[in-house]
TORVEX-492924 format. One line per 2 residues: for each residue z, y negated, x of C-alpha. Coordinates in Angstrom, 1 decimal. Example, Ala and Ser with C-alpha at 12.3 -4.5 7.8 and 13.67 -1.06 7.14 Angstrom:
BEGIN
7.8,4.5,12.3 | 7.1,1.1,13.7
***
This chain:
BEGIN
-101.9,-10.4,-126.8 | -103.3,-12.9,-128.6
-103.8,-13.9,-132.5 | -107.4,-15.4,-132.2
-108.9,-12.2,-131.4 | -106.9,-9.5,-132.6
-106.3,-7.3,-135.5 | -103.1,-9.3,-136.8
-100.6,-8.3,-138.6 | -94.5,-13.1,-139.3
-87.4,-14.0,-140.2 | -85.4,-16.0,-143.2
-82.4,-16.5,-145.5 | -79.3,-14.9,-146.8
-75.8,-14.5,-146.4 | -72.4,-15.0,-147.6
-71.2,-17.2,-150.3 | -68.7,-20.0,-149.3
-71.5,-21.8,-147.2 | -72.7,-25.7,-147.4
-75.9,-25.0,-150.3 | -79.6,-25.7,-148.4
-82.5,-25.6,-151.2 | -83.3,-22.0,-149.6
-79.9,-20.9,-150.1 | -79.8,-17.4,-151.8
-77.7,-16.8,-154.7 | -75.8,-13.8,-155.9
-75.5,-13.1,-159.6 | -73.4,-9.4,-160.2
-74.6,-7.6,-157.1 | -78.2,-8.8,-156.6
-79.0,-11.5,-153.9 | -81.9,-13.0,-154.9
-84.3,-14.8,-151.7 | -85.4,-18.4,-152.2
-89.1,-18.6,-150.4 | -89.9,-22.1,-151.9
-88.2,-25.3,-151.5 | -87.6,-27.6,-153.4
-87.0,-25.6,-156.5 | -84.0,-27.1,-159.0
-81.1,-24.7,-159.4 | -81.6,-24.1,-163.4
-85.0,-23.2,-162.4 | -84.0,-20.6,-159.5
-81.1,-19.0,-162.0 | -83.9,-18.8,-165.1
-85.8,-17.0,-162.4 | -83.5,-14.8,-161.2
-82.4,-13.8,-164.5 | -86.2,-12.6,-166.0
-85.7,-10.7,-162.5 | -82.4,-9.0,-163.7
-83.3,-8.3,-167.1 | -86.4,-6.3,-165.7
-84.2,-4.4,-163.7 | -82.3,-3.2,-166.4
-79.5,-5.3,-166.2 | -78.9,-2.6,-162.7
-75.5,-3.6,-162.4 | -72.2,-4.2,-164.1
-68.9,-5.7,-162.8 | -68.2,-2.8,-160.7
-71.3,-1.9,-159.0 | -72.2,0.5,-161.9
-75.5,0.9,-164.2 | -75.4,-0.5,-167.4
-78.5,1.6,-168.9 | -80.3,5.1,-169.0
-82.4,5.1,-165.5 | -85.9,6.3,-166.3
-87.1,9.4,-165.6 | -88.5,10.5,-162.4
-92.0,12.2,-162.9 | -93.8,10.3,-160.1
-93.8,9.6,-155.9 | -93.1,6.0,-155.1
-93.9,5.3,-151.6 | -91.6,2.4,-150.1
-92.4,1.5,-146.2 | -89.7,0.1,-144.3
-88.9,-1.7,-141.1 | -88.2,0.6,-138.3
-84.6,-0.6,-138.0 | -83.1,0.4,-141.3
-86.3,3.4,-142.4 | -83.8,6.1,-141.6
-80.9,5.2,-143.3 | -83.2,4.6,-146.6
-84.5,7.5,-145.8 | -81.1,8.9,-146.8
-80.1,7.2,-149.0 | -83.4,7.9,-151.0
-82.3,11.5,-150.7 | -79.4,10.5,-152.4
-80.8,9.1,-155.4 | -83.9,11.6,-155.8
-80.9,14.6,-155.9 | -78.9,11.9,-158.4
-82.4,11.6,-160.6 | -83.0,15.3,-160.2
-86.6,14.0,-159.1 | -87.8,17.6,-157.5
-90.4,16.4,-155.1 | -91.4,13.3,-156.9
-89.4,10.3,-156.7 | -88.7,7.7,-153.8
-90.7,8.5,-150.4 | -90.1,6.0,-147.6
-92.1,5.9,-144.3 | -91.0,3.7,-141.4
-94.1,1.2,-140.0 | -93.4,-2.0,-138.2
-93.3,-4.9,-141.0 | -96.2,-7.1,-139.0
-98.4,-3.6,-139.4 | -97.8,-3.1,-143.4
-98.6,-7.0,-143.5 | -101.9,-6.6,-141.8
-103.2,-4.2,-144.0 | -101.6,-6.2,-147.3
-102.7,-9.6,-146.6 | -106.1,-8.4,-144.6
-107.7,-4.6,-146.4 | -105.7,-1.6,-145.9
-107.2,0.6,-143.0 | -105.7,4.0,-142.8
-106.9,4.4,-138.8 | -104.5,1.6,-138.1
-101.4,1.9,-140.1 | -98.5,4.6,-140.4
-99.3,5.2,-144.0 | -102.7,6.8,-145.4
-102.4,4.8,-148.7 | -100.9,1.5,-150.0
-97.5,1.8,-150.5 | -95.9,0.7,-154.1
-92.6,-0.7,-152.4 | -92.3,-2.2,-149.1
-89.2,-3.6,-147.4 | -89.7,-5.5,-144.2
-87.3,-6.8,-142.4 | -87.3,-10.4,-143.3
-88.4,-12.4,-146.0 | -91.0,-14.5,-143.1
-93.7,-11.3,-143.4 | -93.2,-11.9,-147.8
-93.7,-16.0,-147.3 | -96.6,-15.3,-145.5
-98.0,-12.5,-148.7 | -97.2,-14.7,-150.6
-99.4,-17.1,-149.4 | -102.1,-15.2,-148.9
-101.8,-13.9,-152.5 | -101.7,-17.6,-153.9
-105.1,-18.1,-152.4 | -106.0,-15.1,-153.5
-107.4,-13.8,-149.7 | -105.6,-10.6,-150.1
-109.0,-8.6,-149.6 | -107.7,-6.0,-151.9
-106.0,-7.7,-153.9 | -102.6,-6.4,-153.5
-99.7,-8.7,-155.2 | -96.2,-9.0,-155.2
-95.3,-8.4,-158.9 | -91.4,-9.1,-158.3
-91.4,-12.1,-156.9 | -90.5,-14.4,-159.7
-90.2,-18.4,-158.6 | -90.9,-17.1,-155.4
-87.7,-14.8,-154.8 | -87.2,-11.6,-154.3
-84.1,-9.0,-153.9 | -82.6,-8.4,-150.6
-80.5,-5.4,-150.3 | -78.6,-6.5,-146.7
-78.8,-8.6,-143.9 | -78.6,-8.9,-140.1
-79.0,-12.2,-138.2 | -81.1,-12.7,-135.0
-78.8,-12.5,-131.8 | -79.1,-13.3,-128.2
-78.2,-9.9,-126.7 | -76.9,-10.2,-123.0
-75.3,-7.2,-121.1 | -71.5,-8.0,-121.0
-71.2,-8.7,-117.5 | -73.3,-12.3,-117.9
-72.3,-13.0,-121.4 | -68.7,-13.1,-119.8
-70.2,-15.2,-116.7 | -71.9,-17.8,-118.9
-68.6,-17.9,-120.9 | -66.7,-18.8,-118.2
-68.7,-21.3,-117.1 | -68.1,-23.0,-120.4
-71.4,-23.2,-121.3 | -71.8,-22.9,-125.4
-74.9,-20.5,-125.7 | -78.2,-21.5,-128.0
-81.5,-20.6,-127.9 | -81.4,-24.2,-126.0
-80.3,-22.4,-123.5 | -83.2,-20.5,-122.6
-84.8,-23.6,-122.1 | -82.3,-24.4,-120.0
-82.2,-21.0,-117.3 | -86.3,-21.1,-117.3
-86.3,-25.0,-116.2 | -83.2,-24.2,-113.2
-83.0,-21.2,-112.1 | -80.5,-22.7,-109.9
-78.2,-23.1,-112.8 | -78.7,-19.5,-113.7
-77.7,-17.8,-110.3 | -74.5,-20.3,-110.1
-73.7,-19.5,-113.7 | -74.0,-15.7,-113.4
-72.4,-15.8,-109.6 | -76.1,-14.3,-108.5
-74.9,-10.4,-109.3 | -77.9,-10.3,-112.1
-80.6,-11.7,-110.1 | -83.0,-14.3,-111.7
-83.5,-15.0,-115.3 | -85.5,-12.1,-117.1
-86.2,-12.9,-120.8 | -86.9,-9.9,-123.1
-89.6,-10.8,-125.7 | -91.6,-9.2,-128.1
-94.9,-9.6,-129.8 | -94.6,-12.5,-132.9
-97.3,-10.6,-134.6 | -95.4,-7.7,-135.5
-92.0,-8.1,-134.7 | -89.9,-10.3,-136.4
-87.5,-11.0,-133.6 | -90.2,-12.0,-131.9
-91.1,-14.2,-134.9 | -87.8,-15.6,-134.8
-87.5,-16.3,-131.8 | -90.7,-17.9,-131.3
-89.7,-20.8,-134.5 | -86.6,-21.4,-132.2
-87.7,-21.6,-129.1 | -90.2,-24.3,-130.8
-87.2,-26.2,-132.5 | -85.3,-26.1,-129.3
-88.3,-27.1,-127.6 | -89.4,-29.7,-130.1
-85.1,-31.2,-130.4 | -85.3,-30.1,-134.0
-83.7,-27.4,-136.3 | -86.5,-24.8,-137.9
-85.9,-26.2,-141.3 | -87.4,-29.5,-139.6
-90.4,-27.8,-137.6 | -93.7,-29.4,-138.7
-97.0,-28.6,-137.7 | -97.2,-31.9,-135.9
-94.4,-30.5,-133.2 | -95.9,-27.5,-133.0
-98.7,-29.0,-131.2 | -97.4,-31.9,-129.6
-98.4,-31.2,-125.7 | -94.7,-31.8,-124.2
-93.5,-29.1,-126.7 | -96.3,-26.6,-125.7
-95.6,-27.1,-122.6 | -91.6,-26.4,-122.6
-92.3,-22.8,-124.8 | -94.3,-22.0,-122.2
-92.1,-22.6,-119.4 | -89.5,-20.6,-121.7
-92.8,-17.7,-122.0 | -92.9,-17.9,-118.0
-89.3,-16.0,-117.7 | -90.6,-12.8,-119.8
-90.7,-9.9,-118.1 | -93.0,-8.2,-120.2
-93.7,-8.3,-124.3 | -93.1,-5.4,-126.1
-94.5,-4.9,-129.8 | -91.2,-4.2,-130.8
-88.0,-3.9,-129.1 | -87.8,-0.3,-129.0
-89.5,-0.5,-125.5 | -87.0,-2.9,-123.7
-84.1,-1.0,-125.6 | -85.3,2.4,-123.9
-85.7,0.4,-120.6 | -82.6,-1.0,-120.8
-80.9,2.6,-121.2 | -82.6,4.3,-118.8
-81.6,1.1,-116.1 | -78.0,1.4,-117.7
-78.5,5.7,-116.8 | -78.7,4.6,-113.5
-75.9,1.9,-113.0 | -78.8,-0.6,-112.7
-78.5,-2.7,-116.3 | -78.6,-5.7,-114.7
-81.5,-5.6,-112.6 | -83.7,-5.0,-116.1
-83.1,-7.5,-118.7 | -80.9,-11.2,-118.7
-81.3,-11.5,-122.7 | -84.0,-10.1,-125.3
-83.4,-11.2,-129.0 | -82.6,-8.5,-131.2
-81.4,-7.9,-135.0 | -76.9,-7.9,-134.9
-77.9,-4.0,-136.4 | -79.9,-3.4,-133.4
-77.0,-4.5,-130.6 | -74.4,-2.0,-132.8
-76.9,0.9,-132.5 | -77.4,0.1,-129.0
-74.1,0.2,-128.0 | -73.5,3.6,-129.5
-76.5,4.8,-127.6 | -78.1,5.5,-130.6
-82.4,4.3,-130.2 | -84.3,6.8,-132.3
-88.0,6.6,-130.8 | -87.6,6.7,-127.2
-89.8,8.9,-125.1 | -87.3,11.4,-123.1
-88.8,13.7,-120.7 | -87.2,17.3,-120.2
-86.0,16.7,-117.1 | -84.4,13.2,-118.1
-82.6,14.4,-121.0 | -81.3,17.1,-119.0
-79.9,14.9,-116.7 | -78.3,13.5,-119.9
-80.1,10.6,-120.7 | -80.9,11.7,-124.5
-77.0,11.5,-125.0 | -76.2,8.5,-122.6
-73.8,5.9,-124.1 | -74.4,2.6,-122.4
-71.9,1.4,-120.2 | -73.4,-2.1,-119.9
-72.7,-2.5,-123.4 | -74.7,-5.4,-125.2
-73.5,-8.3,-126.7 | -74.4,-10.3,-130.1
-74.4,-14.2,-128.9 | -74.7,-16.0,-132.1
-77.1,-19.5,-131.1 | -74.9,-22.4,-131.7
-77.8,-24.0,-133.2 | -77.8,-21.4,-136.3
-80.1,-18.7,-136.3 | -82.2,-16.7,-138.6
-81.7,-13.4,-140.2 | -83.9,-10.3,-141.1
-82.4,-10.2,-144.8 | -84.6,-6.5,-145.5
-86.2,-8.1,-148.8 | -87.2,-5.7,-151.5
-91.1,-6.3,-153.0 | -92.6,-4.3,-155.7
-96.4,-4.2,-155.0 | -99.1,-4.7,-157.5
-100.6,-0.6,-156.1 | -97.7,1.0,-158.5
-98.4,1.7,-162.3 | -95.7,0.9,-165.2
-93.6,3.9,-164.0 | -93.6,3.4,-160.6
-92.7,0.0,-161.3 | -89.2,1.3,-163.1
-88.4,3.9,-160.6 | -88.5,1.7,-158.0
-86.3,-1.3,-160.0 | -83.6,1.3,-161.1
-84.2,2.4,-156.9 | -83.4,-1.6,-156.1
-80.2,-0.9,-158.3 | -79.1,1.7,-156.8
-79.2,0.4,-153.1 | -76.9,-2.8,-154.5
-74.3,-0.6,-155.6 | -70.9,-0.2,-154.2
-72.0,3.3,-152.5 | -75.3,2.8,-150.8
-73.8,-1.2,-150.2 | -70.9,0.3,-147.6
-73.6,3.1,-146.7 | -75.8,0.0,-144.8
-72.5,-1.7,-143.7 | -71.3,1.4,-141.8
-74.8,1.8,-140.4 | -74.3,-1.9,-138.4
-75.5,-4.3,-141.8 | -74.1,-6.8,-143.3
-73.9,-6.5,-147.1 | -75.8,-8.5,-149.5
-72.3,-10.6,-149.6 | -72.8,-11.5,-145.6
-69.8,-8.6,-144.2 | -69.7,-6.2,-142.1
-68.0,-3.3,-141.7 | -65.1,-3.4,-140.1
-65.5,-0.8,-137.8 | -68.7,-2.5,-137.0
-67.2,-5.8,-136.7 | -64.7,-4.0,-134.2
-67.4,-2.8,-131.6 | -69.4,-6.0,-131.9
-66.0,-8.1,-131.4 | -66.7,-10.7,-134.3
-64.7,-10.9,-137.5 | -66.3,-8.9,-140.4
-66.7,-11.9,-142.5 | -67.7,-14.4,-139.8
-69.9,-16.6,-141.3 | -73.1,-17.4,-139.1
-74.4,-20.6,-138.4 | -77.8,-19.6,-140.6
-81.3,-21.4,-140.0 | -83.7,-22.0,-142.6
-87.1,-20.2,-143.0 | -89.7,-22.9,-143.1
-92.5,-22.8,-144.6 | -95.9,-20.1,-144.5
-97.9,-23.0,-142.8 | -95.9,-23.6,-139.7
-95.3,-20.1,-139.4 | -98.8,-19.6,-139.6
-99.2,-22.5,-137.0 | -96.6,-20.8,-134.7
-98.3,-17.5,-134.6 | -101.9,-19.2,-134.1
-100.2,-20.8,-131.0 | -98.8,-17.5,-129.2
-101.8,-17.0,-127.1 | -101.5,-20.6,-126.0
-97.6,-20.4,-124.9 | -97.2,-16.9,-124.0
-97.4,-15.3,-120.4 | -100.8,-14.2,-119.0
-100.9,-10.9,-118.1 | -103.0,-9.4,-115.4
-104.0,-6.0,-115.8 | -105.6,-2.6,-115.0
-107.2,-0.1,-117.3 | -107.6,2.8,-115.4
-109.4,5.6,-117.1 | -109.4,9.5,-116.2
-113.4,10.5,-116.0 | -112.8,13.3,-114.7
-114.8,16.8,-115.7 | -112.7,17.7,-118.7
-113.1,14.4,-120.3 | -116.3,16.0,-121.0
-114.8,18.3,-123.4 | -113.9,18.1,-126.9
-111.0,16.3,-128.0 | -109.3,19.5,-129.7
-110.6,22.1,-127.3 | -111.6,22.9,-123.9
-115.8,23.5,-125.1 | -118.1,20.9,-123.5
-119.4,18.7,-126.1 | -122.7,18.8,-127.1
-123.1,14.8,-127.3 | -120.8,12.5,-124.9
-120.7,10.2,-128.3 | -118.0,13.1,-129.2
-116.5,14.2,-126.3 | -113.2,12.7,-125.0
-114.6,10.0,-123.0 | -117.0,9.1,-125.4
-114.1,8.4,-128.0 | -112.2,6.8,-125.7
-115.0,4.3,-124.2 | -115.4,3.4,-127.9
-111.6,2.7,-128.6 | -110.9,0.9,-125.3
-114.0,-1.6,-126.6 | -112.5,-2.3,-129.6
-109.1,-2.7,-127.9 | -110.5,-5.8,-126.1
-110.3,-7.4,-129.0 | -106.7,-7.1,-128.8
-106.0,-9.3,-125.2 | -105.8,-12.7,-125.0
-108.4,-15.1,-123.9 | -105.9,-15.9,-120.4
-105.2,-12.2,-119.8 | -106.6,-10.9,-116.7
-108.4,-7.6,-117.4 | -109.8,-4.9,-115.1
-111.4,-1.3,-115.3 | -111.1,1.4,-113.0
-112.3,5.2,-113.5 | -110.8,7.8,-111.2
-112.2,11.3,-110.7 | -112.0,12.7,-107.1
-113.3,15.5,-105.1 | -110.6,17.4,-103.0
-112.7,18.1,-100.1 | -113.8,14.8,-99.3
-112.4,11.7,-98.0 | -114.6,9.4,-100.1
-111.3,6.9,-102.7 | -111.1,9.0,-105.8
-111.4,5.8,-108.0 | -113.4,3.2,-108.2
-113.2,-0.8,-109.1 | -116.1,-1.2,-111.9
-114.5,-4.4,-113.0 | -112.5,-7.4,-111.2
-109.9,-8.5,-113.0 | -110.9,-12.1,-114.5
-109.5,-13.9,-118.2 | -110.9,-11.9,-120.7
-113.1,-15.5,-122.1 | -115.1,-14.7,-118.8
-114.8,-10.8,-118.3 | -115.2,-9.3,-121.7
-118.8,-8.6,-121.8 | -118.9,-7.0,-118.2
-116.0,-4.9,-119.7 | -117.7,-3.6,-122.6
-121.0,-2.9,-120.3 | -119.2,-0.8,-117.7
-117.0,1.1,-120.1 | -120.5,2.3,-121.7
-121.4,3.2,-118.3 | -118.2,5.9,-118.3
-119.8,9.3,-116.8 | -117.1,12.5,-116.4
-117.0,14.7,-113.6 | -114.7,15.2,-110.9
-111.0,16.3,-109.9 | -108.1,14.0,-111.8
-107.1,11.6,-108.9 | -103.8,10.4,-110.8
-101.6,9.9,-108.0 | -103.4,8.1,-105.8
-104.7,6.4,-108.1 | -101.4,4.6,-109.7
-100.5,4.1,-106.0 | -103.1,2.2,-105.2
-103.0,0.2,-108.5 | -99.9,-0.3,-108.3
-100.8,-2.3,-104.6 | -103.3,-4.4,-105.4
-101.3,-6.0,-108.8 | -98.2,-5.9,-107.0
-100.1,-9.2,-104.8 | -100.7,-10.9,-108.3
-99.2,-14.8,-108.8 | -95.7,-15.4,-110.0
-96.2,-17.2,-113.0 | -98.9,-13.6,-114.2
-97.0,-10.3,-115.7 | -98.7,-7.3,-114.3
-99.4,-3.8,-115.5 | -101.4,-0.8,-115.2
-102.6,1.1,-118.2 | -103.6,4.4,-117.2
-105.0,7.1,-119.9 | -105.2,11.2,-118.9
-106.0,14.1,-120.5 | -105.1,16.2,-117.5
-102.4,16.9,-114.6 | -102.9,15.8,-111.3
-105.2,18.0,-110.0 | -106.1,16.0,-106.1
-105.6,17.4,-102.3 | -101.5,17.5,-103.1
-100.5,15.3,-99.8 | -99.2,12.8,-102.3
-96.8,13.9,-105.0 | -95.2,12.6,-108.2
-92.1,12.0,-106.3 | -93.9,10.6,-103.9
-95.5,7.9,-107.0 | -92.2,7.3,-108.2
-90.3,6.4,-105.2 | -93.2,3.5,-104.6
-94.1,1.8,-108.4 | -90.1,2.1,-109.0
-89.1,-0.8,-110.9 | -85.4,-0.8,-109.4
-84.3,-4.0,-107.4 | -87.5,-6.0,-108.0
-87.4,-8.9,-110.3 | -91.0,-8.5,-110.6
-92.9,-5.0,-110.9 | -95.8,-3.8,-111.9
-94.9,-1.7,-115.0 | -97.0,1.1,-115.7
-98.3,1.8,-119.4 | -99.9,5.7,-119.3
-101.2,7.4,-122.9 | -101.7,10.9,-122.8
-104.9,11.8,-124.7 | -105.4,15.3,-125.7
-103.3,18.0,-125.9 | -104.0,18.9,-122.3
-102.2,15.9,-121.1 | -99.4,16.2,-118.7
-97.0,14.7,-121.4 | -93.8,15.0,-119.4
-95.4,13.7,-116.3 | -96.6,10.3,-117.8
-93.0,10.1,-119.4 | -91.4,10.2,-115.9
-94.1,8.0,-114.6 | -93.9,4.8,-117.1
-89.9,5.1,-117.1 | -89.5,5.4,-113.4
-92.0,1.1,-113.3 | -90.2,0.3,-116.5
-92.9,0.8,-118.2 | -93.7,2.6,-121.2
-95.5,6.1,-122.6 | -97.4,6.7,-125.5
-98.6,10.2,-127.2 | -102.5,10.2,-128.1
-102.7,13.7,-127.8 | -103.9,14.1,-131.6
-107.1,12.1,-130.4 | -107.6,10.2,-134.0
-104.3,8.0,-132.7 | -106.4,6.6,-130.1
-107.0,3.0,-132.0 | -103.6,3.1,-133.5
-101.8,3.5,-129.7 | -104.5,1.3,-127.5
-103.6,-1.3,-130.2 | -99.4,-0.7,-129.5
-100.1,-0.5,-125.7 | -101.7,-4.2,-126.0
-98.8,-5.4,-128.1 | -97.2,-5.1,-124.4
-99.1,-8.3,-123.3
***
């Protein structure tokens, strides 16, 4: 996907005390750990800084975790989005403290959206259509201090197109209320292989496998096949962020606190990311669709066969192993096979880099869109998450506390030492952040693939009902020929990109679909694209089947160094001459044994959709399935679905 084009949406500091000082090293002063985003600053001014931030806060906390003042009273809603991987758990815990306030319905709301989505609409004019929230939020808590840096700077120069400001952020810190560093998670079976081969494991390392895959199949004794590198989208997910700064440092011999624009673009550098790019088996806009890939594989004794690493949050591994991913897509008949409740026995684990790493530190920022008393609730709010309580609350969930530990128990599954101390990189700086996300389209994996759309005779109708529509500008098709245009925007200039409509008639032999555009990069195909998907006419029986099948052929002859995938959107069941079945589809686009399938993306769009079908579908390639049966998602989902590439 790439960052020229599309609508963009960037991982940090923190940790325990006891560690060599870096001029980004946080602080801790009765409870609060405050974020250093600027370098450079002297200590007398960071402790000046972080003590205007206490005293606005009420002095929060005391010596034992404890309020020292009155909290204010709770008359209004103050709206705090958070990162997917701790939104529940706030969610809670904000529960908690609106029962503690005796706030009735008003008091702290938080709504989970990915933190590159939130950023887009800060940094860039809020649009409702395309984020998770209809209104500006008054708090927001990404998961690492990189997305604030990168506000921050926008703010500065004051670009922020409405104006939307970080009011907390004294000195350029803000509170963090936990921590989790990046990991390389491998399946336990080739973490142990790579062990015993004595080989010390760093994101260097990844270099290393994608150069020789030799090296790889005598380090891992061959049982996991070649080397398949989980990645996800630097634009949105933070782990992807991460792991995009140290792939360039490893690339570039350098640390991230080092990383200058000047080796970011330095053509030997470029070209060792990319051979590191070449390895991915697919991007993901966040890791929730390798994690659900990887359990379903796992289901099936196959583990292995899906995934060699994929950098995730320490939190994320710990969830993982306890089988607990909120947000998957389970079918009926998958969960009652038992998948919903499936506890991985391929259990994951955290490799800390050698060379340090960086963490999601779940900063805290008070936005400019809350008045006076919003402001208060959500300081005495900040308090109240860095008290003794809601503190163990986030270690028992799989974070480390604003001190760096873990829980115990946590540490126990994980098999590290609750107050291991990690090797921790160092955030640089909102320009070579900015450089490294500019560059993503440049190093990352090309993707060839094949939008096939359902034209049959009910993509006439309506979107909510089953009434032709009087104009085809607001019938189904026509709202989905409109969002597929603007989702163009969203590919990169290398990706290959195709169309194909399918409609059939059962009593003929004439193909049920038909090729209205040759895959080509997008820099040479986009145009033709746009023309043809005006062109979209309904009519006809839905062909979905066949279709797939056939899809599935011709991208299954693509190159080696191209991804492939089919993106297929429905609003109705297969409904063709019934010689070729679902079980049929599955047994040929399954992704099982082949280090290189076509994965197959499907969206259901209306409420007409054959939900559960698609499911089975996009799980059975490895793929993934999306829900666009309210009809106003459409934009929203297309722009997810392209976070794939």
């Amino acid at each position: 996907m790439g960052t020229a084009n599309r609508r963009t949406p960037a991982a940090s500091a923190g940790g325990p005390p006891g560690r060599p000082k870096s001029p980004r090293q946080p602080f801790h002063m009765k409870g609060v750990l405050f974020v250093s985003l600027n370098r450079g600053k002297s200590s007398i001014v960071g402790v000046v800084a972080g003590l205007a931030v206490l005293t606005g806060f009420y002095l929060l906390t005391g010596e034992e975790g404890q309020r020292n003042a009155a909290p204010p009273e709770c008359r209004k809603t103050v709206t705090l989005a958070s990162s997917p991987e701790k939104s529940a758990l706030l969610e809670d815990l904000a529960g908690r403290y609106n029962r503690d306030r005796e706030c009735g319905d008003k008091g702290i709301k938080v709504l989970r959206s990915a933190s590159g989505t939130v950023y887009e609409g800060l940094a860039h004019g809020w649009e409702a259509e395309e984020q998770d929230l209809d209104e500006v939020p008054q708090v927001w808590s990404p998961a690492s201090t990189s997305w604030i840096t990168m506000l921050l700077e926008e703010s500065e120069g004051k670009s922020t197109r409405d104006g939307v400001r970080i009011v907390n952020g004294d000195e350029g810190r803000v509170p963090s209320v936990a921590e989790t560093p990046v990991v390389l998670a491998m399946p336990k079976t080739i973490a142990e292989d790579l062990e015993r081969s004595e080989r010390e494991i760093g994101w260097s390392t990844l270099q290393e496998m994608a150069d020789d895959p030799e090296a790889w199949l005598k380090a891992t004794g061959g049982k996991a096949g070649g080397f398949k590198l989980g990645r996800t989208d630097p634009n949105y997910s933070t782990t992807g962020l991460a792991a995009l700064l140290h792939s360039y440092a490893a690339a570039g011999e350098t640390s991230t606190a080092d990383l200058g624009v000047g080796k970011i673009e330095e053509k030997a550098v470029r070209e060792r990311v990319r051979r590191v790019e070449a390895a991915s088996i697919h991007y993901g806009e966040t890791t929730l669709v390798y994690l659900c890939n990887l359990l379903r594989a796992d289901f099936r004794g196959k583990a292995l066969d899906y995934v060699s690493a994929v950098p995730l949050e320490e939190k994320t591994v710990y969830d993982y192993n306890r089988g607990d991913i909120t947000g998957c897509p389970v079918s009926e008949k998958e969960e009652k096979a038992g998948l919903k409740d499936h506890v991985p026995e391929e259990r994951l684990v955290p490799v800390h880099p050698r060379e340090g790493t960086l963490l999601s530190d779940a900063p805290y920022a008070i936005l400019s869109s809350a008045d006076e008393q919003q402001k208060r609730i959500a300081e005495d709010f900040l308090g109240f998450l860095l008290e003794g309580g809601q503190q163990d609350a986030l270690r028992e969930a799989g974070f480390r506390g604003t001190d760096g530990r873990l829980a115990p128990e946590v540490a126990e599954q994980l098999r590290i030492s609750s107050d291991a101390v990690r090797k921790e990189s160092v955030l640089p700086s909102a320009e070579v952040i900015e450089a490294v996300r500019e560059s993503w389209d440049d190093v990352r994996k090309p993707t060839r693939i094949l939008l096939a759309v359902d034209v049959s005779g009910s993509m006439e109708w309506y979107p909510h009902s089953k009434e032709k529509a009087d104009d085809v500008r607001r019938s189904r098709l026509g709202r989905v020929r409109e969002a597929l245009k603007g989702a163009l925007e969203d590919f990169g200039a290398r990706d290959e990109v195709g169309l194909w409509e399918f409609s059939g008639d059962r009593y003929s032999d004439d193909l049920p679909y038909r090729e209205l555009v040759e895959p080509k990069p997008m820099r040479e195909n986009k145009k033709r694209l746009e023309k043809k998907l005006s062109e979209l006419r309904a009519g006809g029986d839905t062909a979905l089947y066949v279709t797939i099948r056939d899809a599935y052929r011709e991208l299954a002859e693509a190159p080696d160094h191209k991804s492939t995938a089919i993106v297929v959107l429905s609003d109705g069941h297969d409904f063709y001459k019934g010689e070729y079945d679902l079980n049929d589809l599955k047994a040929d686009i399954s992704a099982e044994g082949k280090d290189r399938p076509v994965r197959v993306f499907t969206i259901a769009y209306s409420n007409d959709a054959p939900l559960e079908t698609l499911m089975e579908m996009a799980g059975e390639s490895g793929g993934y399935s999306y829900n666009s049966s309210n009809p106003k998602n459409i934009d929203k989902v297309l722009r997810e679905v392209a976070g794939n590439f």
